[in-house]
SERO-4910 file (N, C-alpha, C, O; in steps of 0.05 Angstrom, whole numbers):
BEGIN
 pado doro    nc1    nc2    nc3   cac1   cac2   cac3    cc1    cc2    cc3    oc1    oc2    oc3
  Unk    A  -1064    182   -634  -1076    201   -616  -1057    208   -594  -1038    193   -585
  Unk    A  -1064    233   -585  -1039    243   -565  -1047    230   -538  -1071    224   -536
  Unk    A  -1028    224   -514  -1046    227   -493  -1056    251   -482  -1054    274   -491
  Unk    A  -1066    241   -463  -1087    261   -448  -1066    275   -429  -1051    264   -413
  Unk    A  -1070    300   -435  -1053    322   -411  -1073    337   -398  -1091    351   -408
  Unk    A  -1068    330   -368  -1098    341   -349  -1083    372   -354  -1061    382   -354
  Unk    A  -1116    383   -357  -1116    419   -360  -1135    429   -330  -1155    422   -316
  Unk    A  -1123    439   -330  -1099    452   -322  -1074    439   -306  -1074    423   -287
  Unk    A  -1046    453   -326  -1034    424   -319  -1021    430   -283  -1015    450   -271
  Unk    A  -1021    400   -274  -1022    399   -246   -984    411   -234   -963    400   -243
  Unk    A   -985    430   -218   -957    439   -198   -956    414   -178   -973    397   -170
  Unk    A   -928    419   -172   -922    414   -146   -931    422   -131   -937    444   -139
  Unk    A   -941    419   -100   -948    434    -75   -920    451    -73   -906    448    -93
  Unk    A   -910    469    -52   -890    484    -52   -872    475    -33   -848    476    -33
  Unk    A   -894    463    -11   -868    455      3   -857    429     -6   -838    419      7
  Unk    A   -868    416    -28   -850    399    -39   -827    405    -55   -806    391    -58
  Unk    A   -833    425    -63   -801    436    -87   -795    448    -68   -781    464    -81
  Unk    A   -792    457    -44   -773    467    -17   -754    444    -15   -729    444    -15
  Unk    A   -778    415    -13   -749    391     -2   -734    379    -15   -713    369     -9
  Unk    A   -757    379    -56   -731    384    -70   -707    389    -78   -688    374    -85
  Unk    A   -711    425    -77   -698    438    -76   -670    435    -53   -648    441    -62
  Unk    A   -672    430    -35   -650    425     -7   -636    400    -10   -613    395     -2
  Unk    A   -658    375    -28   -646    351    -34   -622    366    -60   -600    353    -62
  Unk    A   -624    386    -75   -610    377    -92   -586    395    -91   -565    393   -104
  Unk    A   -594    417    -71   -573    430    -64   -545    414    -45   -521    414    -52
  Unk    A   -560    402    -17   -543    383     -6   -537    364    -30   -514    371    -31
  Unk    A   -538    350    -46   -518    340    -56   -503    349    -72   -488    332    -81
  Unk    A   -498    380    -85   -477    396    -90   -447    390    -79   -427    386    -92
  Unk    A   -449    390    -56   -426    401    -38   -424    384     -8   -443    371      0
  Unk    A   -396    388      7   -411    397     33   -418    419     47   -414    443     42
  Unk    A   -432    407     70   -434    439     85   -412    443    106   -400    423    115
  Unk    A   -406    466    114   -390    474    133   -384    454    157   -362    442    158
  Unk    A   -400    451    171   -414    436    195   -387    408    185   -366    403    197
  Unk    A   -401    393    157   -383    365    158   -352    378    148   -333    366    158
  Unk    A   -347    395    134   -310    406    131   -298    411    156   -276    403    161
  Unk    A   -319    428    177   -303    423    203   -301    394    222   -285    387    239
  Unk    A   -322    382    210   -315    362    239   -288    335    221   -275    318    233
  Unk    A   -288    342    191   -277    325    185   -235    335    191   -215    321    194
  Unk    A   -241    364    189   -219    380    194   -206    373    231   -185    363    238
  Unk    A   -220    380    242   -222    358    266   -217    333    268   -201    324    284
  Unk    A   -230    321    253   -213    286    261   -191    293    247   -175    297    266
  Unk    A   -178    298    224   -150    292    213   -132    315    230   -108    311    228
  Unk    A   -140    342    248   -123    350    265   -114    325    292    -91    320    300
  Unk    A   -140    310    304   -129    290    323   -106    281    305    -83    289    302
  Unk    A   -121    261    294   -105    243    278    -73    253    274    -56    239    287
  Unk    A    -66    271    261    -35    283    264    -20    288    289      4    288    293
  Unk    A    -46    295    309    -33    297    334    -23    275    349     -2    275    362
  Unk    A    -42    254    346    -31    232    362      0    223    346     23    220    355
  Unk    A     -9    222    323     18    216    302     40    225    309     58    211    319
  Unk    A     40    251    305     65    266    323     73    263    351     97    268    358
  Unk    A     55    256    370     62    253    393     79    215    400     93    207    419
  Unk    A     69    200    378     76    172    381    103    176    365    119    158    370
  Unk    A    109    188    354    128    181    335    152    206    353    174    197    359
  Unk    A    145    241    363    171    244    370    175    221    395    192    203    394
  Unk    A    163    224    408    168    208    435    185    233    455    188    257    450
  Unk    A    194    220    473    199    235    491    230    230    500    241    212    514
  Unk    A    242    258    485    273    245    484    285    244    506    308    233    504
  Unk    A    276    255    539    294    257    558    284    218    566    299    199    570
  Unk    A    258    221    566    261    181    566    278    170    553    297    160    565
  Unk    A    277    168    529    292    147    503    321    153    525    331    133    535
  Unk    A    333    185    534    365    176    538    366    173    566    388    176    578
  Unk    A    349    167    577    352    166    610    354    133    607    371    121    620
  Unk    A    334    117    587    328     90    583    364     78    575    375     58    584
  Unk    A    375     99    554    407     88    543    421     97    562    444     88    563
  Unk    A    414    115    582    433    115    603    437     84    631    454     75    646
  Unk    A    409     79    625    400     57    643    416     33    646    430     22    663
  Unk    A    408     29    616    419      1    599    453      1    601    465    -19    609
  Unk    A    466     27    592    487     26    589    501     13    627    515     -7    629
  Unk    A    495     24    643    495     25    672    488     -3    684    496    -15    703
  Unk    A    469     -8    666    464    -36    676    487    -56    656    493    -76    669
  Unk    A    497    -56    635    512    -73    613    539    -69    638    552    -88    647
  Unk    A    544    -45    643    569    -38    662    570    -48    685    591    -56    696
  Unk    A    545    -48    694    553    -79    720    551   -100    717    562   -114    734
  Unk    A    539   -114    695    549   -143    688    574   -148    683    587   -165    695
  Unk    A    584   -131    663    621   -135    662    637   -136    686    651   -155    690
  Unk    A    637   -119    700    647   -116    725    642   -136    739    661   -147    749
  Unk    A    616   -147    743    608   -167    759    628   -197    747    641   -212    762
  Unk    A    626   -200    719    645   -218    700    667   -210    707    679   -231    712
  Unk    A    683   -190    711    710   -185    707    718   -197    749    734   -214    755
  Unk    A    700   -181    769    708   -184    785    710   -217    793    726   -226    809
  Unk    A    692   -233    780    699   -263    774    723   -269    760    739   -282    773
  Unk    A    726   -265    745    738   -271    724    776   -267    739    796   -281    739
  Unk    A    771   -247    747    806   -235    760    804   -242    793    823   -232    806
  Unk    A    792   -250    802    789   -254    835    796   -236    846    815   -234    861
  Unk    A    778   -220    838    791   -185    848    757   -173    866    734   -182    866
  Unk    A    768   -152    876    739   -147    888    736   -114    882    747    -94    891
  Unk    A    711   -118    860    700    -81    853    685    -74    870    678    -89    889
  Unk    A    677    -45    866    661    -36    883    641    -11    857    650     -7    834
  Unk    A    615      3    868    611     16    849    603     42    872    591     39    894
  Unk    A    612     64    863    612     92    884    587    105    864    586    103    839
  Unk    A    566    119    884    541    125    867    531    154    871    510    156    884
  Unk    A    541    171    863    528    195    874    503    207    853    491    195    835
  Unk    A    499    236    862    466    239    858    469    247    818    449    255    806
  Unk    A    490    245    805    489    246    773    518    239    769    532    246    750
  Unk    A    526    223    789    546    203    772    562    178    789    567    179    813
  Unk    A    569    157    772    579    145    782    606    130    777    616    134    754
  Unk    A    618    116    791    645    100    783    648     81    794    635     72    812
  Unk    A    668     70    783    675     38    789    709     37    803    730     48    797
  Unk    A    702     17    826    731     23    842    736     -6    846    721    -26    844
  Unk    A    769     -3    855    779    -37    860    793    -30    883    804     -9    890
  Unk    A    791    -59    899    800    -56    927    839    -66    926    850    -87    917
  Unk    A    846    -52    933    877    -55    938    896    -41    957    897    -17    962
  Unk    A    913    -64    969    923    -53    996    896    -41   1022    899    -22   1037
  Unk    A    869    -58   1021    855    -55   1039    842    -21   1036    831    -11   1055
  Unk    A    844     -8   1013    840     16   1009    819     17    980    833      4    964
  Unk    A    803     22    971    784     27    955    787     57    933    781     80    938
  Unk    A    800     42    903    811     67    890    795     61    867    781     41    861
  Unk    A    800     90    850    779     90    815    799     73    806    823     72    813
  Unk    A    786     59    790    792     44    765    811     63    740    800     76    722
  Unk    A    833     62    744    842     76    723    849     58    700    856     70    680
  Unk    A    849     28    698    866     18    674    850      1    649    856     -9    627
  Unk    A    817      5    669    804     -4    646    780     17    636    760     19    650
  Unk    A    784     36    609    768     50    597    742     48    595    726     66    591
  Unk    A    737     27    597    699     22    600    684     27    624    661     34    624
  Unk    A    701     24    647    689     18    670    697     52    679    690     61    702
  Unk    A    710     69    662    719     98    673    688    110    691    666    100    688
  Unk    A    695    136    710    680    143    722    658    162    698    669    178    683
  Unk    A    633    158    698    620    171    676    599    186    695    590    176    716
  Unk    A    593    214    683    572    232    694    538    226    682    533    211    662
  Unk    A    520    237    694    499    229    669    484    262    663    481    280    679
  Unk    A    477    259    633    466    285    629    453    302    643    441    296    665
  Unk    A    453    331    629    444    349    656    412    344    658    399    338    638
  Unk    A    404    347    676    376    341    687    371    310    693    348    305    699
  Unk    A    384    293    692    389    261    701    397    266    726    412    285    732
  Unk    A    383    245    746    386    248    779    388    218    777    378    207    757
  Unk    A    402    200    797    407    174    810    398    175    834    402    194    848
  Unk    A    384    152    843    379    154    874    385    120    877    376    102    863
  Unk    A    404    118    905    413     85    905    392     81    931    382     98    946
  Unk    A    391     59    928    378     53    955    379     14    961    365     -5    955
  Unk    A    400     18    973    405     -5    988    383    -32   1006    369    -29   1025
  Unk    A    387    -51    992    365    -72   1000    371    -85   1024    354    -92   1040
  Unk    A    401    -90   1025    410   -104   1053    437    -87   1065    446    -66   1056
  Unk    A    444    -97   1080    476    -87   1092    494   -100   1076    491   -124   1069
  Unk    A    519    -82   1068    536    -95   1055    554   -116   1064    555   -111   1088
  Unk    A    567   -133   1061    585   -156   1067    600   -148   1090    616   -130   1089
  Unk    A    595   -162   1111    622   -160   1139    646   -154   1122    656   -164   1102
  Unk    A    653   -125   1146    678   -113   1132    684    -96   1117    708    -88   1113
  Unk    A    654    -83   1098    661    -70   1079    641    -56   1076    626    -60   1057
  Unk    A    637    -32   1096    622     -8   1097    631     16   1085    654     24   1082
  Unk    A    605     29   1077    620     59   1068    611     87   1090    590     99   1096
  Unk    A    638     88   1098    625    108   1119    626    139   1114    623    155   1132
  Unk    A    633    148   1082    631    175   1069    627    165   1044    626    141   1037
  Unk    A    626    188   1028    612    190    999    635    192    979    631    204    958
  Unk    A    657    182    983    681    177    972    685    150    968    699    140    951
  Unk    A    671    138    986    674    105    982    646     86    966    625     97    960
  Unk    A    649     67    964    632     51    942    602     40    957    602     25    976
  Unk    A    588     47    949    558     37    960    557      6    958    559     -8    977
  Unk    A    553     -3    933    555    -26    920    582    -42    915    603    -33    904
  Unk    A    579    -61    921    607    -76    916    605   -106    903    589   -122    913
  Unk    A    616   -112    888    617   -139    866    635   -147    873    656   -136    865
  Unk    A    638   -170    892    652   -186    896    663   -203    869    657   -201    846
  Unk    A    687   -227    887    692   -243    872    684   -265    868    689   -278    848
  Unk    A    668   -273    889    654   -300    894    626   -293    863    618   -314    852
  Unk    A    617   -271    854    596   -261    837    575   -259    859    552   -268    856
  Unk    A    582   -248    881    551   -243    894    561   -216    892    584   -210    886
  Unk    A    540   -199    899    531   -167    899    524   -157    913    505   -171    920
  Unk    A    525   -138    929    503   -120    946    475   -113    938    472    -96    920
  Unk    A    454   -123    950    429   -122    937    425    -89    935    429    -72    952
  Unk    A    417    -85    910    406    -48    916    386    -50    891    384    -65    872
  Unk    A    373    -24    901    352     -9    871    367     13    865    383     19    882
  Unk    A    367     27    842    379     42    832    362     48    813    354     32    795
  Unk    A    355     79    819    338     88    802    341    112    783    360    126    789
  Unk    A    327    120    762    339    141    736    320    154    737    299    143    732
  Unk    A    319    187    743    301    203    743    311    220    736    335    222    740
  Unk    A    291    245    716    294    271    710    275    286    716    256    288    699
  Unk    A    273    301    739    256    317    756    246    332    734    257    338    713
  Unk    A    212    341    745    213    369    723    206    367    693    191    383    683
  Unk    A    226    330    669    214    334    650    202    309    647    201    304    623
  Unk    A    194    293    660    179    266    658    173    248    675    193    237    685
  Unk    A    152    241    682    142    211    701    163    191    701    170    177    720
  Unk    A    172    192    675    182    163    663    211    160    690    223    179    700
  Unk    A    215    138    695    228    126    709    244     95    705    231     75    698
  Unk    A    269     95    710    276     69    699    286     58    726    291     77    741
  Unk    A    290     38    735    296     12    758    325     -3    747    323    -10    723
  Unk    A    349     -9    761    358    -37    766    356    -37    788    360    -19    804
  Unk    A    347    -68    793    354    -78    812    379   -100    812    387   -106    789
  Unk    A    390   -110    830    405   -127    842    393   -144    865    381   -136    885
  Unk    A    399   -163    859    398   -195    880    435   -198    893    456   -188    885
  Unk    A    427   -219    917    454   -217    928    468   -238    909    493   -235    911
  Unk    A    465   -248    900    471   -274    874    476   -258    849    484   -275    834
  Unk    A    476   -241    840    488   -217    826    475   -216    797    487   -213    776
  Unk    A    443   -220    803    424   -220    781    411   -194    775    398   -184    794
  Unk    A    411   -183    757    413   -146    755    385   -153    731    388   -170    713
  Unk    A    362   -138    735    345   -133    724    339   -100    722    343    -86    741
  Unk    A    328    -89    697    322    -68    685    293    -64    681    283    -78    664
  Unk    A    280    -50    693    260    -45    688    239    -14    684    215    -16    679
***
C-alpha cells in the first residue's frame, strides 16, 4: 500500500521560501560588503609591510654616520693613548675633523687616512654641545680650533653630540662623552 499523501498537497508559507531562498543564494558567493572589507584588511596589511620593511633611509644613514663618528673617537681616543700625543676634534654644523697639537699650535691630521676631515651628507646637521669646560689651557676661542679634545692621559672633554636632518625625520641619534673617555651612542 502507498502512503498517504495529504490532498491537497501542503506549500510552503511564502515567507518561508523568501528565507530559503536568501539562505541559498548567500551561500553562492560573497557579497560585496565582505570583498570590500576583506580588500581592506590586505590593503592595511601591505601597507604596514611596506612601511616596516622600506624604513626610513635618511635614519638608517644618519644612524652609519653616527656609529662611524663614534668608532672614530674611540681610535683617536686609543691612538692619543697609545702615542702620548694630544688630539683634538673641530666640529662644525656638517662636518668634522680631527687635529693634533704641535709646537703649541692645533693642526688637521694629515698622516693618518682614517681620522681625515669628513663632511656629512647633504641634509645631515651636527650640533655639539659641551658638558663641562675644557682642560686648563686649552680653549677654543674661534671655529678653526677643536671643541673636543682627547687627551693623552684617555680623559675627554665631556660633550653631546647630536645627528639631525631637519625637515626629513624626528629620528635623532646622541654620543655622548664622560670626562674618563666613555662614548655612548644612542
Amino acid at each position: 500500500m502507498m502512503p498517504a499523501v495529504p490532498w491537497p498537497p501542503q506549500r510552503q508559507p511564502a515567507a518561508g521560501r523568501l528565507f530559503a531562498l536568501a539562505g541559498r543564494r548567500r551561500a553562492r558567493g560573497f557579497t560585496l560588503l565582505e570583498l570590500m572589507a576583506v580588500l581592506v584588511i590586505i590593503g592595511i596589511v601591505l601597507t604596514f609591510f611596506t612601511l616596516s620593511v622600506g624604513g626610513d633611509k635618511r635614519a638608517e644613514e644618519m644612524e652609519r654616520e653616527a656609529q662611524r663618528l663614534l668608532a672614530l673617537l674611540q681610535m683617536a681616543s686609543e691612538e692619543a693613548v697609545m702615542r702620548s700625543e694630544q688630539l683634538a676634534m673641530r666640529v662644525g654644523d656638517n662636518d668634522y675633523e680631527f687635529m693634533i697639537l704641535e709646537n703649541n699650535q692645533w693642526l688637521p691630521l694629515t698622516d693618518d687616512q682614517s681620522l681625515r676631515p669628513r663632511t656629512l651628507p647633504k641634509g645631515m646637521e651636527l650640533k655639539l654641545e659641551l658638558q663641562d669646560n675644557p682642560p686648563p689651557g686649552m680653549t677654543a676661542e674661534n671655529e678653526d680650533q677643536p671643541q673636543v679634545f682627547l687627551l693623552s692621559s684617555g680623559e675627554m672633554t665631556p660633550f653631546e653630540l647630536t645627528f639631525s636632518a631637519p625637515g626629513s625625520s624626528e629620528q635623532r641619534y646622541h654620543i655622548k662623552a664622560t670626562l674618563l673617555g666613555h662614548l655612548e651612542l644612542e
